[in-house]
BAGUMAR-671761 format. One record per atom (N, C-alpha, C, CB): x, y, z. Coordinates in steps of 0.05 Angstrom, whole numbers, plus 5000, padded with zeros to 4 digits. Each point is the difference from the previous one (the first is absolute). Glycine has a CB too. Layout:
<lovex east="X" north="Y" up="Z"/>
...
//
This chain:
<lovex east="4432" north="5821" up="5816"/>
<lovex east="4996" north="4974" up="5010"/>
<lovex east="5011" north="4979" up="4980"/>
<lovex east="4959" north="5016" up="5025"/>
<lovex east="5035" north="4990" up="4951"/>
<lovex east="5018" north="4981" up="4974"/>
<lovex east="5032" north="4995" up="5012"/>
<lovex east="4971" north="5027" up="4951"/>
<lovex east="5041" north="4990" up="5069"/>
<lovex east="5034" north="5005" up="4998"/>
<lovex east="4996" north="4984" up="5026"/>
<lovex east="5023" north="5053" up="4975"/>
<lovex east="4953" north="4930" up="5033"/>
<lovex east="5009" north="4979" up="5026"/>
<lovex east="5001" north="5027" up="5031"/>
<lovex east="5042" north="4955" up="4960"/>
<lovex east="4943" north="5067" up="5036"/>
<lovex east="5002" north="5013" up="5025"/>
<lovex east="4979" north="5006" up="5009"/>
<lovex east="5034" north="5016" up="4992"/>
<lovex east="4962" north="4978" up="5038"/>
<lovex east="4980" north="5001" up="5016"/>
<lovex east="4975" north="5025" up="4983"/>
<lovex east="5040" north="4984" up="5047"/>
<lovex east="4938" north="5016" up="4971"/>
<lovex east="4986" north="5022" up="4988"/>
<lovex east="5007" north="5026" up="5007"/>
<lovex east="4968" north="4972" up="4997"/>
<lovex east="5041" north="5019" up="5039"/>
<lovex east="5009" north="5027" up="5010"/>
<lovex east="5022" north="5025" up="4984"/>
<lovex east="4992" north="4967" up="5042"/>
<lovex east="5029" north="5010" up="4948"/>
<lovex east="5026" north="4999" up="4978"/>
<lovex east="4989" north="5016" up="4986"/>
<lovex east="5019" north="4957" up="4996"/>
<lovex east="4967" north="5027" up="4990"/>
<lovex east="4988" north="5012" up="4968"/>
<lovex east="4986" north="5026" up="5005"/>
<lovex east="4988" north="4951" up="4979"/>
<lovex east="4996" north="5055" up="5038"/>
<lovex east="4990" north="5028" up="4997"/>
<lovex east="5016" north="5020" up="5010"/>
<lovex east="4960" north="4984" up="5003"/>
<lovex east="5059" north="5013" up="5009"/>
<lovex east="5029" north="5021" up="5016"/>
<lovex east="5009" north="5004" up="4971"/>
<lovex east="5023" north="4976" up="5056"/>
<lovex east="4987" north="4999" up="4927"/>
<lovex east="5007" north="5005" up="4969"/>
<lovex east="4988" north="5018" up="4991"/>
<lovex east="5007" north="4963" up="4993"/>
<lovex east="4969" north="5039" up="5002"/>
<lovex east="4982" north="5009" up="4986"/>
<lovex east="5000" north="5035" up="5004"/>
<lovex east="4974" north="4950" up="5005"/>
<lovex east="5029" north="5055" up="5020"/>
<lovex east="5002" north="5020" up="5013"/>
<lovex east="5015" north="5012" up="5000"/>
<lovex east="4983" north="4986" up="5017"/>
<lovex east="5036" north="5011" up="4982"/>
<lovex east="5026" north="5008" up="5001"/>
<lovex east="5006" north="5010" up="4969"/>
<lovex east="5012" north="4968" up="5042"/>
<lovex east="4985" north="5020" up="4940"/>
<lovex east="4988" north="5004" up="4964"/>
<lovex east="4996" north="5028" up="4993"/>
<lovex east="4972" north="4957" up="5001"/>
<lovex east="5002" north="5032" up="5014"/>
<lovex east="4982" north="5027" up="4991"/>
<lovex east="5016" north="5023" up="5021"/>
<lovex east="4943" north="4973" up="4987"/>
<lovex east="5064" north="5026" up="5033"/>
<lovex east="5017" north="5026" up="5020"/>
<lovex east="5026" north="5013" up="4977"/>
<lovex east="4995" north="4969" up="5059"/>
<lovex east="5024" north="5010" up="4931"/>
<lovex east="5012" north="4995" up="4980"/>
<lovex east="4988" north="5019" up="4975"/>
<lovex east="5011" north="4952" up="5022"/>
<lovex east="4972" north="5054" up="4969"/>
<lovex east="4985" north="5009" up="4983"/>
<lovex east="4991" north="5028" up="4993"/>
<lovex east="4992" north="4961" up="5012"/>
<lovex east="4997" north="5035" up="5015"/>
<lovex east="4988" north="5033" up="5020"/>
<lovex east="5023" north="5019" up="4998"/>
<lovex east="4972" north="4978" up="5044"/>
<lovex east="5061" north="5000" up="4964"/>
<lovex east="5014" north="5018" up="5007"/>
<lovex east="5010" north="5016" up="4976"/>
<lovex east="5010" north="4975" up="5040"/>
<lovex east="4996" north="5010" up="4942"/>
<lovex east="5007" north="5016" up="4976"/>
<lovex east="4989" north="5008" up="4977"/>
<lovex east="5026" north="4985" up="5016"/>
<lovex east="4944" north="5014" up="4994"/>
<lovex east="4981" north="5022" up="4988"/>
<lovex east="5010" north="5026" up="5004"/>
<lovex east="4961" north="4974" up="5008"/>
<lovex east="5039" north="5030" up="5026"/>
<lovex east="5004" north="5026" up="5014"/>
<lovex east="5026" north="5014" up="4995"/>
<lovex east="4971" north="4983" up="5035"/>
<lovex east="5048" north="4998" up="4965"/>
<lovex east="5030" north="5006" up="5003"/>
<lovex east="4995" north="5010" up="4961"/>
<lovex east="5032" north="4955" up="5053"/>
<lovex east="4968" north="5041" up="4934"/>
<lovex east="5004" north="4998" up="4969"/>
<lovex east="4974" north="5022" up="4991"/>
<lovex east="5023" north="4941" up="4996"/>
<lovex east="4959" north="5059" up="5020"/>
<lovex east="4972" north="5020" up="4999"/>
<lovex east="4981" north="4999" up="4971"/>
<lovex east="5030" north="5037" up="5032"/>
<lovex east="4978" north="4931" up="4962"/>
<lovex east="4986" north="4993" up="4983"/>
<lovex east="4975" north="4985" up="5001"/>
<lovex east="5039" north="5005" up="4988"/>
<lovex east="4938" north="5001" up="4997"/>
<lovex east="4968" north="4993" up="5013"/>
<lovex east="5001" north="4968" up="4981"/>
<lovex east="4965" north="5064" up="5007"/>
<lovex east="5013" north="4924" up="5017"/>
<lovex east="4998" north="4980" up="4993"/>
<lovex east="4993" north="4993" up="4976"/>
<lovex east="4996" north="4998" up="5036"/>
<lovex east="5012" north="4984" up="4942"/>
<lovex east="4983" north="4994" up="4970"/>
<lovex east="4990" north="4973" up="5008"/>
<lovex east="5030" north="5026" up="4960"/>
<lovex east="4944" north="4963" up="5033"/>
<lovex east="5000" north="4974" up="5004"/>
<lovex east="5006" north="4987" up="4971"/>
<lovex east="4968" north="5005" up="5042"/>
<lovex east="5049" north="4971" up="4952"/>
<lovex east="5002" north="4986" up="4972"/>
<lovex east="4966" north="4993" up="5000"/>
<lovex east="5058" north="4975" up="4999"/>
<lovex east="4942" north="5013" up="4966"/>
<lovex east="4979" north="4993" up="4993"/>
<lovex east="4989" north="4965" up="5002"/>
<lovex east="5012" north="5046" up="4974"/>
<lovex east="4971" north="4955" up="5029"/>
<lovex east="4994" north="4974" up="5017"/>
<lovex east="5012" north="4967" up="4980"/>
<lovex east="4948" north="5034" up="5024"/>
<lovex east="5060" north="4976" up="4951"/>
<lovex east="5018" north="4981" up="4982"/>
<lovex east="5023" north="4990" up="5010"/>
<lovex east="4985" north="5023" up="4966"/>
<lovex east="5032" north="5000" up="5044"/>
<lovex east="5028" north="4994" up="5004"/>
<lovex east="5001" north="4994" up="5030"/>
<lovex east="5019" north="5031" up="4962"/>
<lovex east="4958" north="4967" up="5055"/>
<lovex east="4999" north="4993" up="5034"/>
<lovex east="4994" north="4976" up="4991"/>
<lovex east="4984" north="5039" up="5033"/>
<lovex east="5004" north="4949" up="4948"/>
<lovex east="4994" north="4963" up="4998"/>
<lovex east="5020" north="4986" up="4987"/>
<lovex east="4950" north="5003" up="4995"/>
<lovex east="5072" north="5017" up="4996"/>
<lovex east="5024" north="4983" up="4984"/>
<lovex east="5020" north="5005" up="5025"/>
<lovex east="4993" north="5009" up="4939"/>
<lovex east="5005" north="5003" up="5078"/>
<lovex east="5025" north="5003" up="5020"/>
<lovex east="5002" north="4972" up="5016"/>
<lovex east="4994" north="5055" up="5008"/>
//
């Protein structure tokens, strides 16, 4: 919603991200790591 796009917009974005994500977990068969909650408040 910051980039001026509807909400509908913004969650298709959002969605699409994370699908984006999923996919090349699976494709690459690498397991999720989550970063540490330091470097998610400097991103």
């Amino acid at each position: 919603r910051a980039q001026g796009k509807r909400h509908n917009a913004a969650l298709i974005c959002l969605a699409r991200r994370r699908c984006d994500v999923l996919y090349a977990m699976l494709r690459d068969k690498i397991p999720y790591q989550p970063r540490p909650a330091a470097s998610i408040a400097t991103a």
